[in-house]
C-alpha positions, 0 to 999 in steps of 0.5 A: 500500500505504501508503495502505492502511494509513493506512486501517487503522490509521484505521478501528481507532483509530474502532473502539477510540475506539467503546469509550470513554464519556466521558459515561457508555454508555447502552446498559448499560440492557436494553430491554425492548420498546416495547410494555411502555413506559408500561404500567401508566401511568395516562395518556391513551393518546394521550399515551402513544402520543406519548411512546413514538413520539416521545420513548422514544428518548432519555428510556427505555432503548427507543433505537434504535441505528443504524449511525451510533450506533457510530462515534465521535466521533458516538457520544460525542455521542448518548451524551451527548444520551441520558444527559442526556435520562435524567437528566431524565426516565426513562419506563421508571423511570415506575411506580417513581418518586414522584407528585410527580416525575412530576407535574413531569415531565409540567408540563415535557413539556407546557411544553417541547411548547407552546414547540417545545422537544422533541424538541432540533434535533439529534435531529430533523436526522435523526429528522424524522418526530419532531416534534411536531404540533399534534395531539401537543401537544394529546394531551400536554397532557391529562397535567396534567388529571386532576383539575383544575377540582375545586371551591373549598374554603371556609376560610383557607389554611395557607402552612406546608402551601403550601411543602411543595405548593410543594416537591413540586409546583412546584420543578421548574420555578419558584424564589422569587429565580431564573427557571427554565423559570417565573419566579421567584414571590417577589412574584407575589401581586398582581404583573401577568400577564408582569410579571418583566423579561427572563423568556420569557412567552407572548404570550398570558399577557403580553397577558392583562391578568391580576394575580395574587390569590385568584381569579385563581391558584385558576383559573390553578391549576385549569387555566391553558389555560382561563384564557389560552388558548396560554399556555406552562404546563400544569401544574394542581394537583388538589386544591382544599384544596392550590391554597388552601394553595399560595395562603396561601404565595404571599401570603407570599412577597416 
């Protein structure tokens, strides 16, 4: 009988613990649906069909939420996987939030797929059927296309212009003195390809016998893929009269 108790008493302290949020209760947001995910996003559909098959459980409000996602302390740690995922990246906040954000969000979706970053090992420990592709990867990296590739445009670029497409477009992953998920850009402008010390570079870009000028940032900038193949960025920026001015800017920064 005691031990039956102690049972009890167990299984109700696990049930009170399951009420408790320490890092913030995810499951406040409704969900929608699945099939509303992404649906007015102006994406390739194969990469929407990866994003909502792969990645919606921790980065939308469309998680699942099975058995073991109610018992804590277990709970406390997906919760806290889930509200940190969201923080990052919301895809159901996707047509409400500013271009510019979710341009940094697909260059660090598409970084993070070629580096076999995402989805995290402790979410595919148990969601195996998640993991990426080569295919997958192929289909994200059509996010930072669109656009790219558009001719030169004639003229001297204004690096007062290129700060401000540097803060809207390239802070999400780069800084000018500190590496982040790029290397730190003060002094790239005529710096060789791979060149910061300690910083985690591609194979492909570090043996790529690349320094950074005019012509070599405006293609890297258009489309890196086509400049080093397998490199670990695939964010481009669209528009020619910006990579001109984003240019002037990195020629100043030292």
């Amino acid at each position: 009988m005691k031990g039956v108790v102690v049972v009890f008493v167990l299984a109700c302290v696990v049930g009170a613990l399951s009420f408790v949020h320490p890092y913030g209760d995810p499951r406040v947001e409704s969900a929608k649906g699945l099939d509303t995910l992404l649906q007015g996003a102006d994406i390739p559909a194969s990469a929407k069909a990866v994003l909502v098959g792969k990645c919606a459980d921790c980065h939308s409000s469309e998680t699942r939420w099975p058995m073991y996602s109610h018992v804590a302390p277990g709970s406390w740690l997906m919760e806290r996987d889930i509200v940190e995922a969201r923080k990052k990246m919301n895809l159901s906040h996707w047509e409400t939030t500013p271009p510019e954000v979710r341009d940094v969000w697909m260059a660090k979706i598409v970084s993070e797929a070629k580096r076999g970053e995402m989805p995290p090992l402790q979410y595919l420990a148990l969601h195996w059927r998640a993991k990426l592709t080569p295919m997958d990867v192929v289909s994200l990296s059509a996010l930072t296309k669109s656009g790219a590739g558009e001719a030169s445009v004639d003229g001297v670029g204004d690096a007062t212009r290129g700060k401000a497409v540097f803060q809207k477009r390239c802070m999400g992953c780069h800084a000018m003195e500190a590496d982040r998920e790029g290397p730190r850009l003060a002094g790239v402008y005529g710096r060789k390809a791979g060149g910061v010390a300690g910083f985690g570079y591609s194979a492909a870009l570090k043996n790529s016998g690349l320094t950074w000028d005019e012509a070599t940032l405006e293609r890297w900038l258009s489309d890196p893929d086509m400049v080093v193949p397998q490199n670990n960025m695939s964010f481009s920026v669209a528009k020619a009269e910006e990579r001109r001015d984003l240019i002037a800017y990195l020629k100043t920064a030292h």
